[in-house]
PDB file of N, CA, C and O in Angstrom:
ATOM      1  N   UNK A   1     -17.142 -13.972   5.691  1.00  0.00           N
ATOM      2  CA  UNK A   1     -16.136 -12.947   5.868  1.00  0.00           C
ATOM      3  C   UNK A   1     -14.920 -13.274   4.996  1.00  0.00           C
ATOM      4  O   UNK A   1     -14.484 -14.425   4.973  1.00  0.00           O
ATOM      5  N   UNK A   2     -14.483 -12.508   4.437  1.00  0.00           N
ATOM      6  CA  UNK A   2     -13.376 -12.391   3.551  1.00  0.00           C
ATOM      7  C   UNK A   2     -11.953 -12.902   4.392  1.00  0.00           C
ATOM      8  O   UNK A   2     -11.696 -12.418   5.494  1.00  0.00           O
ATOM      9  N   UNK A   3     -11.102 -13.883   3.778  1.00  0.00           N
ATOM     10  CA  UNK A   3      -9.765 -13.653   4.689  1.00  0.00           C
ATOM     11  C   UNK A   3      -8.884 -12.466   4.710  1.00  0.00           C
ATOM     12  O   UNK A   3      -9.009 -11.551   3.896  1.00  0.00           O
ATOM     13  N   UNK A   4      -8.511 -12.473   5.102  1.00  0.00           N
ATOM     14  CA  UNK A   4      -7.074 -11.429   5.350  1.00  0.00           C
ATOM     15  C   UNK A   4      -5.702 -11.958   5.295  1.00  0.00           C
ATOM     16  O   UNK A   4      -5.037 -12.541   6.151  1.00  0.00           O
ATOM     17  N   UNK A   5      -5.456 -11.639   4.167  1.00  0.00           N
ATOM     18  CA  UNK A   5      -3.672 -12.098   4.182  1.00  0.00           C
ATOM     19  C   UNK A   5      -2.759 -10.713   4.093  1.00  0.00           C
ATOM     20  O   UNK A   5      -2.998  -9.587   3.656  1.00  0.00           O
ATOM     21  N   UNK A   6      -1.401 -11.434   4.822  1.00  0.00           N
ATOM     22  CA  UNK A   6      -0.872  -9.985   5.654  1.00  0.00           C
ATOM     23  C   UNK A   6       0.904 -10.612   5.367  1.00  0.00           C
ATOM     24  O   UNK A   6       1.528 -11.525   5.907  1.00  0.00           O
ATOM     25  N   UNK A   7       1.304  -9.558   4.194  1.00  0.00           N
ATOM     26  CA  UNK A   7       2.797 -10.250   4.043  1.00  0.00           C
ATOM     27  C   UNK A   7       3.671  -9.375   4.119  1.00  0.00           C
ATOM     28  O   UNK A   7       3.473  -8.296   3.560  1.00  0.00           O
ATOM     29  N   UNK A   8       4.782  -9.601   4.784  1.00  0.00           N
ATOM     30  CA  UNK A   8       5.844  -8.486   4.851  1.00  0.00           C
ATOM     31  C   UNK A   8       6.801  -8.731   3.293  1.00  0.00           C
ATOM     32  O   UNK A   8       6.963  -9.692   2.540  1.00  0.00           O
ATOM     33  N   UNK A   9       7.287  -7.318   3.322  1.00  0.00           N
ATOM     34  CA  UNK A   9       7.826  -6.849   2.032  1.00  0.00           C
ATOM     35  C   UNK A   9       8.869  -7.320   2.052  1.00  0.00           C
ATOM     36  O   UNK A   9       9.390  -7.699   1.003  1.00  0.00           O
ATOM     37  N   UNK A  10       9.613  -7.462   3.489  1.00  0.00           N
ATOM     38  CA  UNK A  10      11.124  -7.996   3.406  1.00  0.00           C
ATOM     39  C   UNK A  10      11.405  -9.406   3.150  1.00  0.00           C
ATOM     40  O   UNK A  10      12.513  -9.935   3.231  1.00  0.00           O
ATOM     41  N   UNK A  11      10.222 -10.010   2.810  1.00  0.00           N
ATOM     42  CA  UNK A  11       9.990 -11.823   2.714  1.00  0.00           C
ATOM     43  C   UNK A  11      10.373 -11.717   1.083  1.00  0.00           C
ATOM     44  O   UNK A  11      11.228 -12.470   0.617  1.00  0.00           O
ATOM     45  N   UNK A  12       9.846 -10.968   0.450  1.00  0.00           N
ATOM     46  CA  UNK A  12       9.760 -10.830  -0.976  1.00  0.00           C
ATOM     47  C   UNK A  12      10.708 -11.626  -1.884  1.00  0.00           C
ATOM     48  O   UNK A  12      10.440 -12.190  -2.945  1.00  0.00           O
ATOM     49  N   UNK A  13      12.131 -11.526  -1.085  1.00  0.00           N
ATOM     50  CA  UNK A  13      13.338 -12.521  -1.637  1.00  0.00           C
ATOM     51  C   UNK A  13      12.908 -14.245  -1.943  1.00  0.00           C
ATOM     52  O   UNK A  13      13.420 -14.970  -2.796  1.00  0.00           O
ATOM     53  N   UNK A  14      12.069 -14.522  -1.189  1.00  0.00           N
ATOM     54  CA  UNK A  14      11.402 -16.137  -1.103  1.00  0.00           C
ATOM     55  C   UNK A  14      10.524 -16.450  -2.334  1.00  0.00           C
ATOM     56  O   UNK A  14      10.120 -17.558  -2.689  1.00  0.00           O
ATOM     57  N   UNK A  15      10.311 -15.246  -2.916  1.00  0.00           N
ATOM     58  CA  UNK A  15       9.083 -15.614  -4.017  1.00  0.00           C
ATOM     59  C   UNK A  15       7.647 -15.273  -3.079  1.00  0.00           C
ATOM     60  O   UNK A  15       6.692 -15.976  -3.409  1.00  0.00           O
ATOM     61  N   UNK A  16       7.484 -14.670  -2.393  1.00  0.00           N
ATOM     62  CA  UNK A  16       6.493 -14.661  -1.070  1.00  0.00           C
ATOM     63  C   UNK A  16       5.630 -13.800  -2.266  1.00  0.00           C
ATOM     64  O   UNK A  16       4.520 -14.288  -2.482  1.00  0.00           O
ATOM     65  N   UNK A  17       5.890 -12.881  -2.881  1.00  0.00           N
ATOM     66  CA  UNK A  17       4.849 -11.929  -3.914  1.00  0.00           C
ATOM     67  C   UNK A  17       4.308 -12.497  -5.175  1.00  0.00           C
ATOM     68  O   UNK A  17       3.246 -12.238  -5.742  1.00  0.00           O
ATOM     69  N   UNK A  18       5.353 -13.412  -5.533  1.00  0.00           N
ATOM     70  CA  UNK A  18       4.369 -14.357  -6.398  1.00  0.00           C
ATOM     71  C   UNK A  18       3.439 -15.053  -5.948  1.00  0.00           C
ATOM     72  O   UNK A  18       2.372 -14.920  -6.549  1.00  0.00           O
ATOM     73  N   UNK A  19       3.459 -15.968  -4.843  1.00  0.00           N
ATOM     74  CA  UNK A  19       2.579 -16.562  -4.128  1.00  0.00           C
ATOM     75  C   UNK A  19       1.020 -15.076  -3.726  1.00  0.00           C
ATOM     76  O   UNK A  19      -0.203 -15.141  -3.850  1.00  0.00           O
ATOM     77  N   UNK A  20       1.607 -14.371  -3.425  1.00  0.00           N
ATOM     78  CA  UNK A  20       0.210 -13.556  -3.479  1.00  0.00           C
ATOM     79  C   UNK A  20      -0.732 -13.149  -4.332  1.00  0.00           C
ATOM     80  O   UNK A  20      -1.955 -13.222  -4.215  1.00  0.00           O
ATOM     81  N   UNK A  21       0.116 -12.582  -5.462  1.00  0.00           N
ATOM     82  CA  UNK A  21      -0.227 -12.509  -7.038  1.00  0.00           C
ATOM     83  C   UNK A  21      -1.243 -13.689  -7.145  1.00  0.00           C
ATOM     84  O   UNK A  21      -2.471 -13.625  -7.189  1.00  0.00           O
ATOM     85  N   UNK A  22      -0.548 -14.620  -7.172  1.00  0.00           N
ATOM     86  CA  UNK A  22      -2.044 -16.418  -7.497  1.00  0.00           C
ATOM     87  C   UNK A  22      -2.815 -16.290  -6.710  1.00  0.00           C
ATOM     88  O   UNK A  22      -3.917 -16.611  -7.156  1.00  0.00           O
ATOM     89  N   UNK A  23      -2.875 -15.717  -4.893  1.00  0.00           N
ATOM     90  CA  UNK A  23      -3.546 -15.562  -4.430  1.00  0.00           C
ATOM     91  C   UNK A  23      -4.768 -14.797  -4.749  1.00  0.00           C
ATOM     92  O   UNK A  23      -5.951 -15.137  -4.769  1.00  0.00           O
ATOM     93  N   UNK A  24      -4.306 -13.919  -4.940  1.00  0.00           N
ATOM     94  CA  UNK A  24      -5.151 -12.429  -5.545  1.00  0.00           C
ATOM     95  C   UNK A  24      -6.096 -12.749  -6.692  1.00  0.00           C
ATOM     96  O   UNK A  24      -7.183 -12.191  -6.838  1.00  0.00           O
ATOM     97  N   UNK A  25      -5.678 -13.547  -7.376  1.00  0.00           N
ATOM     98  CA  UNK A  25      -5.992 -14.154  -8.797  1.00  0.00           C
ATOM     99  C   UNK A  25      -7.455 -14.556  -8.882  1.00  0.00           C
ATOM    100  O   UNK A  25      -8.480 -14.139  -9.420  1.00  0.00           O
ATOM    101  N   UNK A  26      -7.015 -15.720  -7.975  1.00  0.00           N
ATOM    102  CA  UNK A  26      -8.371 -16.874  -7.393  1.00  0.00           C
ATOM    103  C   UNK A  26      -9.114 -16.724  -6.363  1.00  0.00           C
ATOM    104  O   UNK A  26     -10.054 -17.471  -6.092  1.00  0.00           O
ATOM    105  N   UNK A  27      -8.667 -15.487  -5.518  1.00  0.00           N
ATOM    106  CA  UNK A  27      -9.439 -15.424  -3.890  1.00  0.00           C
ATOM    107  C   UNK A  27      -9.861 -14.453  -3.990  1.00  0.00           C
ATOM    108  O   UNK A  27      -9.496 -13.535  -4.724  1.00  0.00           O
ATOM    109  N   UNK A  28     -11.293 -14.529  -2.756  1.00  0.00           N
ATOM    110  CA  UNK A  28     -11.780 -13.344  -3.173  1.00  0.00           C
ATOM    111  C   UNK A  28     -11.365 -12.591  -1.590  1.00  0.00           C
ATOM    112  O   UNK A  28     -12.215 -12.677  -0.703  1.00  0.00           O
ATOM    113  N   UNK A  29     -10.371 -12.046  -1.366  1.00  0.00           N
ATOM    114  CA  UNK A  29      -9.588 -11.979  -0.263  1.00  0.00           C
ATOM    115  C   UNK A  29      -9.193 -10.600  -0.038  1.00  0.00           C
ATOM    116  O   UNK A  29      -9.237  -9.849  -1.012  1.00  0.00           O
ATOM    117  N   UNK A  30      -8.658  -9.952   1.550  1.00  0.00           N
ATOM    118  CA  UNK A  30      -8.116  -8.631   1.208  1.00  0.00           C
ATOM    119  C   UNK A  30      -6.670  -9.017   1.617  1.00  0.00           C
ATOM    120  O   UNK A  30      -6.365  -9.870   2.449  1.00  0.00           O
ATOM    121  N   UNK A  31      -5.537  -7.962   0.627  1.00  0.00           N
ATOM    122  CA  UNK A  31      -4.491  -9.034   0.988  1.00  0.00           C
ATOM    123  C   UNK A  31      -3.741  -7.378   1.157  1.00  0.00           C
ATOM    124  O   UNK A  31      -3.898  -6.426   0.394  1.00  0.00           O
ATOM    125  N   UNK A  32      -2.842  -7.445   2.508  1.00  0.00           N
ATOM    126  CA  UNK A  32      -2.375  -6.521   2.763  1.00  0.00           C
ATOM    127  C   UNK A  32      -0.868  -6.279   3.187  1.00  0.00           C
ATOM    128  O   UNK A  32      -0.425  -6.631   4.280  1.00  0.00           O
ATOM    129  N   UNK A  33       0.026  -5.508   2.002  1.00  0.00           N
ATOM    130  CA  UNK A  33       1.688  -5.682   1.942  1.00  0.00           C
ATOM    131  C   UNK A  33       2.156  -4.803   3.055  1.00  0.00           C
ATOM    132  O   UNK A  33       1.769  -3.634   3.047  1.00  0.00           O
ATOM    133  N   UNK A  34       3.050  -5.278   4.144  1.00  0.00           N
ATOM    134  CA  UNK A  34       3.658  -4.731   5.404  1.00  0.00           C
ATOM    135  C   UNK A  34       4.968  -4.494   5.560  1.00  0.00           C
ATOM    136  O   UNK A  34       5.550  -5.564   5.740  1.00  0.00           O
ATOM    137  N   UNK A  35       6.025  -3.155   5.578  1.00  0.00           N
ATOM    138  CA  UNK A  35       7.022  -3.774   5.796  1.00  0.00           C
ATOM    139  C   UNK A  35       7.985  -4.794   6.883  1.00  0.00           C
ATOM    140  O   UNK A  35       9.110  -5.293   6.887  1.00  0.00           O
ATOM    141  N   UNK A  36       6.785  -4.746   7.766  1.00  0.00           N
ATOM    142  CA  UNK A  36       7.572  -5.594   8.437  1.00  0.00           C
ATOM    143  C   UNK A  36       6.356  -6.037   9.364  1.00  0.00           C
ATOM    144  O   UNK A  36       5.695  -5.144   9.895  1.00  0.00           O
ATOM    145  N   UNK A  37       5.950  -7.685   9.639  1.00  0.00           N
ATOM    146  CA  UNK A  37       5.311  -8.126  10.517  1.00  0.00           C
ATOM    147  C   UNK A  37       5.918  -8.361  11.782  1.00  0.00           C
ATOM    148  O   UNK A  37       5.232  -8.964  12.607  1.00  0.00           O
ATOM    149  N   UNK A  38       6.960  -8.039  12.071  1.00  0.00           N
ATOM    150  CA  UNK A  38       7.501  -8.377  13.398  1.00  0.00           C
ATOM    151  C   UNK A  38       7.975  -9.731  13.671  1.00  0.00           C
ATOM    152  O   UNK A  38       8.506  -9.930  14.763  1.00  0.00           O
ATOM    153  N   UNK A  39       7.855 -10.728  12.806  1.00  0.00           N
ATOM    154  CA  UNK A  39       8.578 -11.984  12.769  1.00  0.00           C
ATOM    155  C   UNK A  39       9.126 -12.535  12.260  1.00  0.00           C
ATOM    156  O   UNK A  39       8.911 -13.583  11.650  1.00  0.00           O
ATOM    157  N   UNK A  40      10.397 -11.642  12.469  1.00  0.00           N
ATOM    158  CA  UNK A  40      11.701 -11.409  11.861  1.00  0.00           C
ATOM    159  C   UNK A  40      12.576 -12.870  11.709  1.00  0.00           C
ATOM    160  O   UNK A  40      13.340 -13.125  10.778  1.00  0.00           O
ATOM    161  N   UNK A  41      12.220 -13.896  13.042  1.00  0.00           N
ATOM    162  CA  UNK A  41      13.232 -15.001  12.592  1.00  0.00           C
ATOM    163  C   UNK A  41      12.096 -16.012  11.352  1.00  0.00           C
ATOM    164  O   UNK A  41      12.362 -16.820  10.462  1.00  0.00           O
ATOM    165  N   UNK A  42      11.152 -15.593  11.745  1.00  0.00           N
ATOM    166  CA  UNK A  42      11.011 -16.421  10.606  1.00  0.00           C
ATOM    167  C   UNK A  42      10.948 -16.086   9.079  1.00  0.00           C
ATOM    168  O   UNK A  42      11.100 -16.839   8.118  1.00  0.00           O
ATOM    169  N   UNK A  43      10.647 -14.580   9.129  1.00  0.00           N
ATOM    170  CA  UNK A  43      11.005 -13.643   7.712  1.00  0.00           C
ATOM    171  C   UNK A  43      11.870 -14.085   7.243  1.00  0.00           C
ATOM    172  O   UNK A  43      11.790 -14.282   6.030  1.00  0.00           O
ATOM    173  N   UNK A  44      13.286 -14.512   8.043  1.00  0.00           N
ATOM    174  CA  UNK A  44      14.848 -14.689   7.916  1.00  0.00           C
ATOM    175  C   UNK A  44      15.058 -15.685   7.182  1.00  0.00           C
ATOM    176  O   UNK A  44      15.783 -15.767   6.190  1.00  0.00           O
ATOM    177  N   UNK A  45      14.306 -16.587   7.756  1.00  0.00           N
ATOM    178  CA  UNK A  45      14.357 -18.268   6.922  1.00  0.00           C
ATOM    179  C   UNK A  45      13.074 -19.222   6.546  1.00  0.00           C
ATOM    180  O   UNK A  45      12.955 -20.426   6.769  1.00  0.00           O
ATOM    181  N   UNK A  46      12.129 -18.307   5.894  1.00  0.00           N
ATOM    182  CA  UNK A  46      11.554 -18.459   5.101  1.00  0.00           C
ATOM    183  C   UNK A  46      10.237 -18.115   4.329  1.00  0.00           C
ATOM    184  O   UNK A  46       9.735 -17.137   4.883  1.00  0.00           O
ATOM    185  N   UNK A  47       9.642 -18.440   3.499  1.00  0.00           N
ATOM    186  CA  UNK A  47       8.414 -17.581   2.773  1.00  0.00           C
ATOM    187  C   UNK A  47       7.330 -17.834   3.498  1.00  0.00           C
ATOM    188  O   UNK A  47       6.904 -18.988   3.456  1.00  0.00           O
ATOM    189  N   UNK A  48       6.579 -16.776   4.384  1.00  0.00           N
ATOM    190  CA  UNK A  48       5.702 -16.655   5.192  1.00  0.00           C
ATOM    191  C   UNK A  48       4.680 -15.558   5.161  1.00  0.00           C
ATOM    192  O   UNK A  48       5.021 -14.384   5.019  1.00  0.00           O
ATOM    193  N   UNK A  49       3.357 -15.951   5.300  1.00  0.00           N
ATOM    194  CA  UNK A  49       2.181 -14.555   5.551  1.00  0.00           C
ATOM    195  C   UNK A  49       1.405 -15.075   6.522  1.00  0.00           C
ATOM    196  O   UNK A  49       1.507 -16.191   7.030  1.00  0.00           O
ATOM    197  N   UNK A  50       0.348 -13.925   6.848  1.00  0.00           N
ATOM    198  CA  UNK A  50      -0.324 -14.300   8.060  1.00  0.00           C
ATOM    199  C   UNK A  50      -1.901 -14.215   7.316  1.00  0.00           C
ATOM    200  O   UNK A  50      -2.418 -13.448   6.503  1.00  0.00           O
ATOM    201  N   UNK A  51      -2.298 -15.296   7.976  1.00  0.00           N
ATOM    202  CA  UNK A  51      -3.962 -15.677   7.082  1.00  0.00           C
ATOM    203  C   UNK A  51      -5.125 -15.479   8.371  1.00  0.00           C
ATOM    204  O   UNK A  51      -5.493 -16.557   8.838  1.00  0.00           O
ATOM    205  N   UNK A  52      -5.674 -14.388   8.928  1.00  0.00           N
ATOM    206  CA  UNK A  52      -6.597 -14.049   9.375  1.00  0.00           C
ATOM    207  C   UNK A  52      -5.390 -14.232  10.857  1.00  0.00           C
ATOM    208  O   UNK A  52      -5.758 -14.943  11.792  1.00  0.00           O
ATOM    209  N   UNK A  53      -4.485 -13.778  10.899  1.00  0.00           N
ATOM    210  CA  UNK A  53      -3.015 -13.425  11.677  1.00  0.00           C
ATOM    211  C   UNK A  53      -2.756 -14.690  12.209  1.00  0.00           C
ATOM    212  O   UNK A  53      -2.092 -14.747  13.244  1.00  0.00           O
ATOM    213  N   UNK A  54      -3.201 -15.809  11.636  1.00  0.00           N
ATOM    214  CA  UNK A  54      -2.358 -17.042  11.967  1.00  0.00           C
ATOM    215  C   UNK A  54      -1.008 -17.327  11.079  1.00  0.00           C
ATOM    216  O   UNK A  54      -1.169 -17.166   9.869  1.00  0.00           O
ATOM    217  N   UNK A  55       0.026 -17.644  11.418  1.00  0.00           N
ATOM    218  CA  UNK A  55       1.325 -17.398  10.312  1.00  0.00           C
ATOM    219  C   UNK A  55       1.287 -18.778   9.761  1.00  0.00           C
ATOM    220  O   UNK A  55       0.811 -19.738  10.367  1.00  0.00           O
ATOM    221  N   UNK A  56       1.824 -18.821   8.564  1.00  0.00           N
ATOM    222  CA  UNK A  56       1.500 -19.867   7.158  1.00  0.00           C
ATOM    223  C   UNK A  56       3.066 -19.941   6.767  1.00  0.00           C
ATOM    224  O   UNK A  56       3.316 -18.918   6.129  1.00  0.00           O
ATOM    225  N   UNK A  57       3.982 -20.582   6.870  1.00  0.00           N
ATOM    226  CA  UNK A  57       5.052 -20.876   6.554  1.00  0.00           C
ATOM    227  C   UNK A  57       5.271 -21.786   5.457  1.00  0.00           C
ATOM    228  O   UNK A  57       4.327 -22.569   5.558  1.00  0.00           O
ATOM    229  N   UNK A  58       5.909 -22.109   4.551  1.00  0.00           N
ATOM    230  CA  UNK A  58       6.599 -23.240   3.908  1.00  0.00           C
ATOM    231  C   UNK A  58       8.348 -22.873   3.463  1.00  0.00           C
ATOM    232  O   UNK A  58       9.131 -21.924   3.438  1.00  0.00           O
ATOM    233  N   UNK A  59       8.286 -24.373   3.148  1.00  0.00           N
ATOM    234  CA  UNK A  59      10.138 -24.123   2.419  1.00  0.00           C
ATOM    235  C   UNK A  59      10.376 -23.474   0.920  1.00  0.00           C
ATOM    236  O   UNK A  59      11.374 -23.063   0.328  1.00  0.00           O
ATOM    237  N   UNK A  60       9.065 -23.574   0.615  1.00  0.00           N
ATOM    238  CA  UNK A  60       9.363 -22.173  -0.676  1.00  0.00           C
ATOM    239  C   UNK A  60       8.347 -21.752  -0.990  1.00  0.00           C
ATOM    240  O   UNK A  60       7.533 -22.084  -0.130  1.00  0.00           O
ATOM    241  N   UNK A  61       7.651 -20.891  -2.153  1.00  0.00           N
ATOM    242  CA  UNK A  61       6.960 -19.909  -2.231  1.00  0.00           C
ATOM    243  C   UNK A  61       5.962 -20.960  -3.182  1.00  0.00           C
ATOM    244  O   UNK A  61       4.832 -20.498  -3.342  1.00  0.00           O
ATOM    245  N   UNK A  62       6.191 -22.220  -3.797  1.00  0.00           N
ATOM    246  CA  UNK A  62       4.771 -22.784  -4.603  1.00  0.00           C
ATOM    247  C   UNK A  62       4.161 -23.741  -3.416  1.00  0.00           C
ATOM    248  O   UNK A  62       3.020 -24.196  -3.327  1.00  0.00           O
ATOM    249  N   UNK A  63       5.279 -23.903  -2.532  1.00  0.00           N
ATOM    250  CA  UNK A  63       4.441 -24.884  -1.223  1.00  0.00           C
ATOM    251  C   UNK A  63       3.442 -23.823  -0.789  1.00  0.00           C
ATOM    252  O   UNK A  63       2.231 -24.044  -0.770  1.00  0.00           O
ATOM    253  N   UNK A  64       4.157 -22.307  -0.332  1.00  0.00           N
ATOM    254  CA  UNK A  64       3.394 -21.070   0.072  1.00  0.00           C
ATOM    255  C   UNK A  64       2.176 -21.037  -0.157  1.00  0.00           C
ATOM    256  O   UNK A  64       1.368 -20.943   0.767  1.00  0.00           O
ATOM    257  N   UNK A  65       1.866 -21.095  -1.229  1.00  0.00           N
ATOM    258  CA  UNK A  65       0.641 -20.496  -2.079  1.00  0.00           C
ATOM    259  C   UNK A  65      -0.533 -21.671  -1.636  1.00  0.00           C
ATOM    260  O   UNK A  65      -1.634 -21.418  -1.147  1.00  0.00           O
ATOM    261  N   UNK A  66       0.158 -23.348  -2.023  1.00  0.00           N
ATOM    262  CA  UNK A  66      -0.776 -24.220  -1.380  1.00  0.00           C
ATOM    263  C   UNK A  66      -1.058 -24.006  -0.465  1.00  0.00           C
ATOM    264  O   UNK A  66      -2.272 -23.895  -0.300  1.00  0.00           O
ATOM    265  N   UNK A  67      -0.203 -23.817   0.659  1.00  0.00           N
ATOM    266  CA  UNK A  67      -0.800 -23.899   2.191  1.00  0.00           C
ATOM    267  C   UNK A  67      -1.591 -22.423   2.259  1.00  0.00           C
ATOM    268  O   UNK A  67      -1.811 -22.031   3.405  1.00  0.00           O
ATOM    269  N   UNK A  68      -1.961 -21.714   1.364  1.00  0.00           N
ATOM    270  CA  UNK A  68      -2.279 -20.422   2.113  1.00  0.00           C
ATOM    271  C   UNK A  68      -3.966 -20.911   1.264  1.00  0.00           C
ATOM    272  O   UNK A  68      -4.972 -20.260   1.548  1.00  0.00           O
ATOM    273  N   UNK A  69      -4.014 -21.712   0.580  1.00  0.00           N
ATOM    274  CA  UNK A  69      -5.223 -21.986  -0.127  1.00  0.00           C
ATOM    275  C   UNK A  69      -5.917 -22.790   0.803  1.00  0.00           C
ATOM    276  O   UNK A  69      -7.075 -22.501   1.106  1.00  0.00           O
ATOM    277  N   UNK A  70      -5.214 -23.979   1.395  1.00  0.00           N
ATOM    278  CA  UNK A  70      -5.364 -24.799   2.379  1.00  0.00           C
ATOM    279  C   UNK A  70      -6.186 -24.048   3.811  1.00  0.00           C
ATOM    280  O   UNK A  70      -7.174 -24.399   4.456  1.00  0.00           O
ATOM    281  N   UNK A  71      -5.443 -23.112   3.904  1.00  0.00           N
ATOM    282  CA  UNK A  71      -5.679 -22.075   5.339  1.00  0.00           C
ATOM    283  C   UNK A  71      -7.092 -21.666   5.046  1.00  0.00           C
ATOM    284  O   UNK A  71      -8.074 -22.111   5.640  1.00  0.00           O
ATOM    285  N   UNK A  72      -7.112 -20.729   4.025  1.00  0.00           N
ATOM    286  CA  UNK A  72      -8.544 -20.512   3.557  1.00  0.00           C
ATOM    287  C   UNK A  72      -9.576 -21.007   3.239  1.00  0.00           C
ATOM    288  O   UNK A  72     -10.647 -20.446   3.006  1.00  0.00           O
ATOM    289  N   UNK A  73      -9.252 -22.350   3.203  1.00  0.00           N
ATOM    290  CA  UNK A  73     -10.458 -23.688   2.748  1.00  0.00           C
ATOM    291  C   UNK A  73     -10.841 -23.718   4.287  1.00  0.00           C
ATOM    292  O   UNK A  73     -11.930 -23.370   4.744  1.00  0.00           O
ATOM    293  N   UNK A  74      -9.764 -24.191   4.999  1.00  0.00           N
ATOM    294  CA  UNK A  74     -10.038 -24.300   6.286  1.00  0.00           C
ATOM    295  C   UNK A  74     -10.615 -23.170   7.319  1.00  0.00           C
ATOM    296  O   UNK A  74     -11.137 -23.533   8.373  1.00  0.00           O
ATOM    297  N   UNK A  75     -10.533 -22.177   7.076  1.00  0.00           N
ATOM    298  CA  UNK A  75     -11.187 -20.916   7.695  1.00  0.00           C
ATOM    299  C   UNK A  75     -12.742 -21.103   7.668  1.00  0.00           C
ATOM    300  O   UNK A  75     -13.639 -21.209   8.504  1.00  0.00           O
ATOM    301  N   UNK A  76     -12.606 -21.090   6.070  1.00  0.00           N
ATOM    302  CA  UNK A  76     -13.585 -21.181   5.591  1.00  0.00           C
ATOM    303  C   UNK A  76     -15.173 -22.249   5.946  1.00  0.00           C
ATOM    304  O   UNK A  76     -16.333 -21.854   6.066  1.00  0.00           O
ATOM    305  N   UNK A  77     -14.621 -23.656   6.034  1.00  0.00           N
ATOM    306  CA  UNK A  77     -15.677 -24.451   6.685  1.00  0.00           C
ATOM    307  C   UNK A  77     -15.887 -24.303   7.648  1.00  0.00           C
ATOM    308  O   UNK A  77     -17.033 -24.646   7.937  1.00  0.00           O
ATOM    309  N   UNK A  78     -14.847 -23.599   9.083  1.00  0.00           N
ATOM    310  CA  UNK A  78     -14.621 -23.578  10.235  1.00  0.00           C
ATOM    311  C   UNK A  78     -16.190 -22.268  10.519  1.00  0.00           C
ATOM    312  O   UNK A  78     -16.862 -22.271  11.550  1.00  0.00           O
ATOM    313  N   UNK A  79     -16.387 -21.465   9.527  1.00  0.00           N
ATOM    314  CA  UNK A  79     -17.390 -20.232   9.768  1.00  0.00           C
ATOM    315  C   UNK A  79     -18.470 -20.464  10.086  1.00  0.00           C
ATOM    316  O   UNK A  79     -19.267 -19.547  10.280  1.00  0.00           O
TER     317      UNK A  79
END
């Protein structure tokens, strides 16, 4: 099964859309832009998406991208 990544638009300030872009690149993934996931304090303070709706945080948007590769490795063996 394909992951699902799920990013709000208002994150975008973090670099959160570049991190998807690389995503998109290399994964074979459906990746879906929201304006708003509803988790607003963490939207607030920092670059975040949700990877099969588990939330994926880091302190900036190239940590982002690792951990969201990480998530998907891990989904992935977990199947």
């Amino acid at each position: 099964m394909k992951p699902i990544i799920e990013f709000c638009a208002n994150n975008a300030g973090f670099g959160t859309g570049e991190a998807i872009r690389k995503v998109r690149e290399l994964q074979d993934c459906d990746v879906y832009e929201y304006g708003c996931l509803t988790n607003c304090g963490t939207c607030f303070m920092f670059p975040y998406v949700l990877v099969d709706g588990e939330p994926v945080e880091a302190e900036n948007a190239d940590r982002l991208y690792e951990r969201i590769l990480l998530k998907i490795k891990e989904s992935a063996s977990a199947d």
